[in-house]
N, CA, C and O of each residue as an XYZ file, in Angstrom:
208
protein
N     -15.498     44.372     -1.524
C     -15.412     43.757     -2.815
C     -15.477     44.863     -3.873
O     -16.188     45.856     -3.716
N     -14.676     44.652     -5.014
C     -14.724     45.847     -6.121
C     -15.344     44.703     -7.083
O     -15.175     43.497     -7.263
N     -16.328     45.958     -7.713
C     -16.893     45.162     -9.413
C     -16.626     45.769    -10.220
O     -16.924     46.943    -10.001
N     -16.191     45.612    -11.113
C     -15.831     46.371    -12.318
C     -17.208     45.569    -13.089
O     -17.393     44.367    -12.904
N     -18.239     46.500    -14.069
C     -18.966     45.557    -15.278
C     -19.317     46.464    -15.423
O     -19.427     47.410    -14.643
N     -19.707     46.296    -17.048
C     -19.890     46.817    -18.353
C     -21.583     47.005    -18.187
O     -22.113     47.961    -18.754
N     -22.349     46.118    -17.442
C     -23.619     46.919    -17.418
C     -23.735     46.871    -16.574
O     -23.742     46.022    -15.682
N     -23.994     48.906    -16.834
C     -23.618     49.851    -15.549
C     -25.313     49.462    -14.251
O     -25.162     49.517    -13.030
N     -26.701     49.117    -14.895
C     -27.337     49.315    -14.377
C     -27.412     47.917    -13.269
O     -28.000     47.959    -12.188
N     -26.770     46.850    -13.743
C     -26.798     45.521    -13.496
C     -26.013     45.433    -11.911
O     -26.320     44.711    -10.962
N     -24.771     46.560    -12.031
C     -23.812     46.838    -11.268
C     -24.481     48.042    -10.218
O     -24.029     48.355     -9.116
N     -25.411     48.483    -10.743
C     -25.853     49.434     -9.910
C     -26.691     49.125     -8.830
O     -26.869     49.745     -7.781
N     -27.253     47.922     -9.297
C     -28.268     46.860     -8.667
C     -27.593     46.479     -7.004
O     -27.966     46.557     -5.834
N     -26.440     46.055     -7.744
C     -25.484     45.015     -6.402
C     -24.889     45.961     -5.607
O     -24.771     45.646     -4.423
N     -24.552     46.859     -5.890
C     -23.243     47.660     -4.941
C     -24.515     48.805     -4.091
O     -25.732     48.942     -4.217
N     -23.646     49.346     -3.375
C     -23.877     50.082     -1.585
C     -23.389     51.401     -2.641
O     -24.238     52.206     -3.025
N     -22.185     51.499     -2.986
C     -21.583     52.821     -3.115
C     -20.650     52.713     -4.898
O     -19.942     51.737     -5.146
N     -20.783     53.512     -5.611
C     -20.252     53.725     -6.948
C     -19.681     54.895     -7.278
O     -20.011     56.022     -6.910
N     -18.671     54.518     -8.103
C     -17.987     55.451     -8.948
C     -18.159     55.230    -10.366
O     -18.436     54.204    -10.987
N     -17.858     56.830    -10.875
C     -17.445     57.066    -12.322
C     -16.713     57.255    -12.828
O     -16.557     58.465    -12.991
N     -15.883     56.542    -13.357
C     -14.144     56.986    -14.134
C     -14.212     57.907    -15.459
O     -15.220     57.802    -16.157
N     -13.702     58.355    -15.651
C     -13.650     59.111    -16.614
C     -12.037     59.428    -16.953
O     -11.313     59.855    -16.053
N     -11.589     59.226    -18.115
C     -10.432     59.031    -18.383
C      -9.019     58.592    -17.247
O      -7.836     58.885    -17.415
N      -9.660     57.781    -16.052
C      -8.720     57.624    -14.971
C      -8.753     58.381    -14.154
O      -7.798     58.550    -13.396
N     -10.091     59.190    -14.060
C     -10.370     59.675    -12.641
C     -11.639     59.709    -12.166
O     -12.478     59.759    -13.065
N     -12.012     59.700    -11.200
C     -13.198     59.988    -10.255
C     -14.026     61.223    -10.507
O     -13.945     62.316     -9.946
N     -15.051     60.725    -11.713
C     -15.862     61.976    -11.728
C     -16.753     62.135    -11.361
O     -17.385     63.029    -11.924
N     -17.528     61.318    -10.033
C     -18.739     61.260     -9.805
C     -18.376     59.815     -8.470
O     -17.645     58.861     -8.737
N     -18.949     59.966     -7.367
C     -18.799     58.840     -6.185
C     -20.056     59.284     -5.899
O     -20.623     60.211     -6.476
N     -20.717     58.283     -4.550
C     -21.359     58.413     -3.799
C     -22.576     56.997     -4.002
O     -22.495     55.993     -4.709
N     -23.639     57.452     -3.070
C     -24.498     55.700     -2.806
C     -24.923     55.677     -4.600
O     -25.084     56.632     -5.361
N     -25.037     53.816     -4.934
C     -25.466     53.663     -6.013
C     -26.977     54.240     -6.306
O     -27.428     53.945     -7.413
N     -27.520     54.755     -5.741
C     -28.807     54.868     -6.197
C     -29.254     56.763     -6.095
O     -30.330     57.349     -6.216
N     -27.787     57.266     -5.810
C     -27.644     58.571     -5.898
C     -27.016     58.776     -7.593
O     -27.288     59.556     -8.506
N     -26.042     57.621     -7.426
C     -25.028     58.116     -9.163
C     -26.141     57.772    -10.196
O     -26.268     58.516    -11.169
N     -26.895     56.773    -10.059
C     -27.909     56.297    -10.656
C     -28.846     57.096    -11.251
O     -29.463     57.031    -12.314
N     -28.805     58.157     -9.986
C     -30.196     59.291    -10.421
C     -29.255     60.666    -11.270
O     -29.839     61.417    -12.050
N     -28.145     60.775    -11.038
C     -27.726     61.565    -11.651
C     -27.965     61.868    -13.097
O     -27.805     60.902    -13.843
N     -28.295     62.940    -13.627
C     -28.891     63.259    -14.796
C     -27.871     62.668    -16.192
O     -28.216     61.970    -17.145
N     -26.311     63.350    -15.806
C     -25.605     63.253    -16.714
C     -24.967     61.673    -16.985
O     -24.521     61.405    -18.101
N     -24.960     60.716    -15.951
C     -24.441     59.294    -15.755
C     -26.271     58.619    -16.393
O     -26.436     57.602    -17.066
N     -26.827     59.101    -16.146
C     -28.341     58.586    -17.001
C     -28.434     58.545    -18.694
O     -28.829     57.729    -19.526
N     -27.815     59.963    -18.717
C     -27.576     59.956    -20.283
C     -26.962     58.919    -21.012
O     -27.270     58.137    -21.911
N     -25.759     59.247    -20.146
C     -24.325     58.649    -21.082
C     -24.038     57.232    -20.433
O     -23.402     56.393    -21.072
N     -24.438     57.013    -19.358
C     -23.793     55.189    -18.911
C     -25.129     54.672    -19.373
O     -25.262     53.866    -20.293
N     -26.356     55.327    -18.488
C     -27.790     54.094    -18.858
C     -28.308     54.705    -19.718
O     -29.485     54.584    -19.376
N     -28.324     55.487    -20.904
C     -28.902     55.076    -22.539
C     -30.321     56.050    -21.571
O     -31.360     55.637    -22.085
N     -30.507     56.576    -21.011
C     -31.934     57.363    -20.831
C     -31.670     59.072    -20.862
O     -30.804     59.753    -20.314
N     -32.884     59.458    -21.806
C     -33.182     60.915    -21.623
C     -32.581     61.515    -20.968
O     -32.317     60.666    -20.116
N     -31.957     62.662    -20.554
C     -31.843     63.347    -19.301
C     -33.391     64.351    -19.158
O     -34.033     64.737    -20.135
N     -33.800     64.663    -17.515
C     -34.928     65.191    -17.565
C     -34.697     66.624    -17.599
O     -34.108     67.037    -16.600
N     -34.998     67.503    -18.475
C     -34.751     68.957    -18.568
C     -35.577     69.766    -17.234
O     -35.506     70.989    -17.115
């Protein structure tokens, strides 16, 4: 099944495995709770700090 939704964390919840598009490409794959932790997809998709 593919999900496409607008809240990213809601979507992050349900899915096994995620991607990041970025102008029509794949800038970021792997398990949801890996892209999740990613510093720079934290910033800019879920609205949190990045940790320095």
């Amino acid at each position: 099944m593919l999900l496409v939704e607008q809240l990213a964390m809601t979507a992050l919840k349900l899915a096994d495995r995620a991607y990041v598009l970025e102008r029509g490409t794949v800038a970021l794959c792997g398990t949801a709770e890996a892209v999740a932790a990613d510093p720079a997809v934290q910033s800019v998709y879920l609205g949190a700090e990045p940790v320095p």
